[in-house]
C-alpha positions as CSV (number, residue, x, y, z in Angstrom):
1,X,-65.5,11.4,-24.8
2,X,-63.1,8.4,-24.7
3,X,-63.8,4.8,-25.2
4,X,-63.2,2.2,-22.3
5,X,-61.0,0.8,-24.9
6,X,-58.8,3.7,-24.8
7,X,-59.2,4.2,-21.2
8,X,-58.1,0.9,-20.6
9,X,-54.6,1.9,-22.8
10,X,-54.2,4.9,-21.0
11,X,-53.9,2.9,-17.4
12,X,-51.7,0.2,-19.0
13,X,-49.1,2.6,-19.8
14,X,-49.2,4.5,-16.9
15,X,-48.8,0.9,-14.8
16,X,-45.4,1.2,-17.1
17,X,-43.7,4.0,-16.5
18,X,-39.9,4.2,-16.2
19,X,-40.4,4.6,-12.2
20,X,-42.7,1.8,-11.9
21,X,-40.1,-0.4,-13.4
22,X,-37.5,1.2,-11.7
23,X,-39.2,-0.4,-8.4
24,X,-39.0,-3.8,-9.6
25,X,-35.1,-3.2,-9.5
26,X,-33.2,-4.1,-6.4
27,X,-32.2,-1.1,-4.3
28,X,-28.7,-0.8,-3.2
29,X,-27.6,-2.3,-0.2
30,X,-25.5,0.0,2.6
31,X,-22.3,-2.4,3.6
32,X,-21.5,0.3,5.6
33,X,-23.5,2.2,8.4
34,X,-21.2,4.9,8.5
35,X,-21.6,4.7,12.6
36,X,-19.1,1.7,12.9
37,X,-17.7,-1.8,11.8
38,X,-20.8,-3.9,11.8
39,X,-21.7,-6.4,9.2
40,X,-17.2,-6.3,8.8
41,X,-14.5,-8.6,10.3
42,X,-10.7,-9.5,10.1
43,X,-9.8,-12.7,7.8
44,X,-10.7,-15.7,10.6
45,X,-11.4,-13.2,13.1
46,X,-14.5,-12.8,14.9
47,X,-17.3,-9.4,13.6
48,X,-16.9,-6.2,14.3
49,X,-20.6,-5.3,15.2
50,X,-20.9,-2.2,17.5
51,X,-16.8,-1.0,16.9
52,X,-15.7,1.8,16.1
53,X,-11.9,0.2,15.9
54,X,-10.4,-2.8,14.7
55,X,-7.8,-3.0,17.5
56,X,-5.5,-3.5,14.7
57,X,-4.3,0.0,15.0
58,X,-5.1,0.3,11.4
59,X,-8.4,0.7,11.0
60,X,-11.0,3.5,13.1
61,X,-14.4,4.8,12.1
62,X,-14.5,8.7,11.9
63,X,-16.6,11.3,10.4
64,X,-18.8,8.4,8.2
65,X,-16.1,6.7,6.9
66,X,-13.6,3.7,7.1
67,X,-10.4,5.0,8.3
68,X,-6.6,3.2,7.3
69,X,-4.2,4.9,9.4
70,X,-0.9,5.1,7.6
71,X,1.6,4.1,10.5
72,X,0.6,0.4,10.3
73,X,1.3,-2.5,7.6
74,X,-1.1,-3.5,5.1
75,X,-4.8,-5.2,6.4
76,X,-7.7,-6.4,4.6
77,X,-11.1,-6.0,6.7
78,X,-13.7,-8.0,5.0
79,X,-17.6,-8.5,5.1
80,X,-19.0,-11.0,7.5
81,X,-21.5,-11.8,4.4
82,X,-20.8,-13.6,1.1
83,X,-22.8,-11.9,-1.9
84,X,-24.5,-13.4,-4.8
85,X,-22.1,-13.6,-7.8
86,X,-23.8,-10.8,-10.1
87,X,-24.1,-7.3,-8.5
88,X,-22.9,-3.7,-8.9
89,X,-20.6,-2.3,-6.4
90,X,-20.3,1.2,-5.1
91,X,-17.7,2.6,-3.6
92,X,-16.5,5.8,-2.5
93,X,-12.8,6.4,-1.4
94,X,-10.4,9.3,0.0
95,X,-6.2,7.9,-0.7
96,X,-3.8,10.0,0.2
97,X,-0.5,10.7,-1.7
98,X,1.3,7.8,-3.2
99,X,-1.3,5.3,-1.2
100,X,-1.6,1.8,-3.0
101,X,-4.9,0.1,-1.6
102,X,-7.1,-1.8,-3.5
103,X,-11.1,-3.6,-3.3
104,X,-10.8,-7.5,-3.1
105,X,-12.6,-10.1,-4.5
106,X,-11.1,-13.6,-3.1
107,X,-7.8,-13.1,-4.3
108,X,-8.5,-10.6,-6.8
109,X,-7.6,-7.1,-6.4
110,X,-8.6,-4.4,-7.8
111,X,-6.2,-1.3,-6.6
112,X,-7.6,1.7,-5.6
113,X,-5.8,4.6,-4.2
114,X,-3.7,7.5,-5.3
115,X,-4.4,7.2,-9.7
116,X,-2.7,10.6,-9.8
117,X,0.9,9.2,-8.1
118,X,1.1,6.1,-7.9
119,X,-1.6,3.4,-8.9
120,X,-1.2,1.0,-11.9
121,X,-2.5,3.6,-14.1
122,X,-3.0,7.3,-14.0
123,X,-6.9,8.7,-14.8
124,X,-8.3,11.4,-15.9
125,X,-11.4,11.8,-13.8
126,X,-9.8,10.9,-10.6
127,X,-9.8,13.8,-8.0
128,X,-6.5,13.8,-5.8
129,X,-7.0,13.6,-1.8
130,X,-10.6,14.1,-2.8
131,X,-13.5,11.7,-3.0
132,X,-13.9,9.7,-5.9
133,X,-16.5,6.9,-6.6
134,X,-15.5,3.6,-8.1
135,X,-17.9,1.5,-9.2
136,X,-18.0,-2.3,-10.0
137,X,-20.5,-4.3,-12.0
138,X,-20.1,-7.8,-12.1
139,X,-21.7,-10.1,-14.4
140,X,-21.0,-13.7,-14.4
141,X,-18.0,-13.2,-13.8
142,X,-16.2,-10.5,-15.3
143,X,-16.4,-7.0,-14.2
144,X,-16.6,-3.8,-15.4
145,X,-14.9,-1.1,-13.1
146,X,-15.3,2.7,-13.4
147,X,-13.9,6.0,-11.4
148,X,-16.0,8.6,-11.6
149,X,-17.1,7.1,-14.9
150,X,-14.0,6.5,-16.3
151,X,-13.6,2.8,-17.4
152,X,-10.3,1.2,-15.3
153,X,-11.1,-2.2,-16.0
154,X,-13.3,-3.1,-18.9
155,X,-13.2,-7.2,-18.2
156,X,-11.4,-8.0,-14.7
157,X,-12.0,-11.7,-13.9
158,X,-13.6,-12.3,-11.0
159,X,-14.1,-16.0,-9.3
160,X,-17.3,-17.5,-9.3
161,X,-17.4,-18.4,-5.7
162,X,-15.5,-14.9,-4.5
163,X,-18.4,-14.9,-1.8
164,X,-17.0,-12.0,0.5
165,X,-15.7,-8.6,0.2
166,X,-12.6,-7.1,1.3
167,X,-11.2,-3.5,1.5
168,X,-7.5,-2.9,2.0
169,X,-5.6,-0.6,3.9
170,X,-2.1,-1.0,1.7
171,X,0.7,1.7,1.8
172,X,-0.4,4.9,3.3
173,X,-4.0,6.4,4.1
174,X,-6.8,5.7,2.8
175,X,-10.7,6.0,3.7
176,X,-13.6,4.4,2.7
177,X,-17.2,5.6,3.1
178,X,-20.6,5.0,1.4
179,X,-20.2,1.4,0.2
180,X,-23.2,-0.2,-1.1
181,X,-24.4,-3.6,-3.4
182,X,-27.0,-3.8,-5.3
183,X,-27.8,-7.7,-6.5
184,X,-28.2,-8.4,-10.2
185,X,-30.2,-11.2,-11.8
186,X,-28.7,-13.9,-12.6
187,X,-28.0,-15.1,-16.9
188,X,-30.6,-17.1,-18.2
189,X,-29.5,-20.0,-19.6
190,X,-30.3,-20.4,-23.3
191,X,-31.7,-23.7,-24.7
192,X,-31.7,-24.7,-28.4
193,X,-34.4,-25.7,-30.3
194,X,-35.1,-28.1,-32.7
């Protein structure tokens, strides 16, 4: 028979298991319905909410994802929100050949599009006219980008009051589909002591 003393240890540790922690963590956020352009917006220009096209002739919602038609010059659609200045960033994008697009923060970029062709560097886990998931963890910031796991950037600067998001449609097609943030705390700030 087990002591109350070792009962007692036995419902501590289950209180902290790996999934009841895992619930304290923030889910991930969908930026993107995958129905149509709410919650996104042209620089200065009024939301999207409801629209399945930008009536810019460059962007359309189809089959759950973000379309940039080709034919058009380059556009940045942005979120009508402004995020917290620590999060993770996921992404998942389809460029066609030779396309040059990118993920904005402010007046960073950080290009996205055809790493087999034509990007700023070529990668190894990158799947041509496929999907391919970049993701972007920013931490006071500097940010630490990934596609499909492979590191692009290991320290890209990132303003401190970026506030929203942008997606560009650059050269040639590109889409866009399950983009989602997840907040992260914020540093704590350490004190001496005497």
């Amino acid at each position: 028979m087990k002591s109350p003393l070792w009962c007692a240890l036995l419902l501590f540790l289950a209180g902290s298991t790996p999934a009841s922690r895992a619930a304290a963590t923030p889910a991930f956020e969908e930026l993107f319905n995958g129905h149509d352009l709410s919650g996104w917006h042209h620089q200065d220009g009024p939301a999207l909410d409801g629209k399945t096209d930008a009536a810019d002739g460059r962007w359309t919602v189809r089959d759950g994802a973000i379309q940039a038609n080709a034919e058009k010059e380059r556009v940045l659609l942005w979120t009508t929100r402004s995020f917290p200045k620590n999060f993770v960033l996921r992404i998942e994008f389809r460029a066609a050949v030779r396309t040059d697009s990118g993920i904005f923060f402010k007046n960073v970029q950080l290009q996205c599009g055809d790493f087999a062709t034509y990007a700023y560097k070529q990668l190894k886990a990158f799947k041509p006219q496929d999907w391919n998931v970049i993701e972007v963890t920013v931490q006071d910031g500097s940010a630490r980008c990934t596609c499909n796991g492979e590191l692009m950037e290991a320290a890209l600067k990132i303003p401190a009051d970026f506030g929203q998001l942008a997606i560009e449609a650059g050269r040639n097609a590109i889409e866009y589909r399950k983009i989602s943030l997840r907040p992260l705390p914020e540093a704590k700030e350490v004190t001496g002591t005497k």
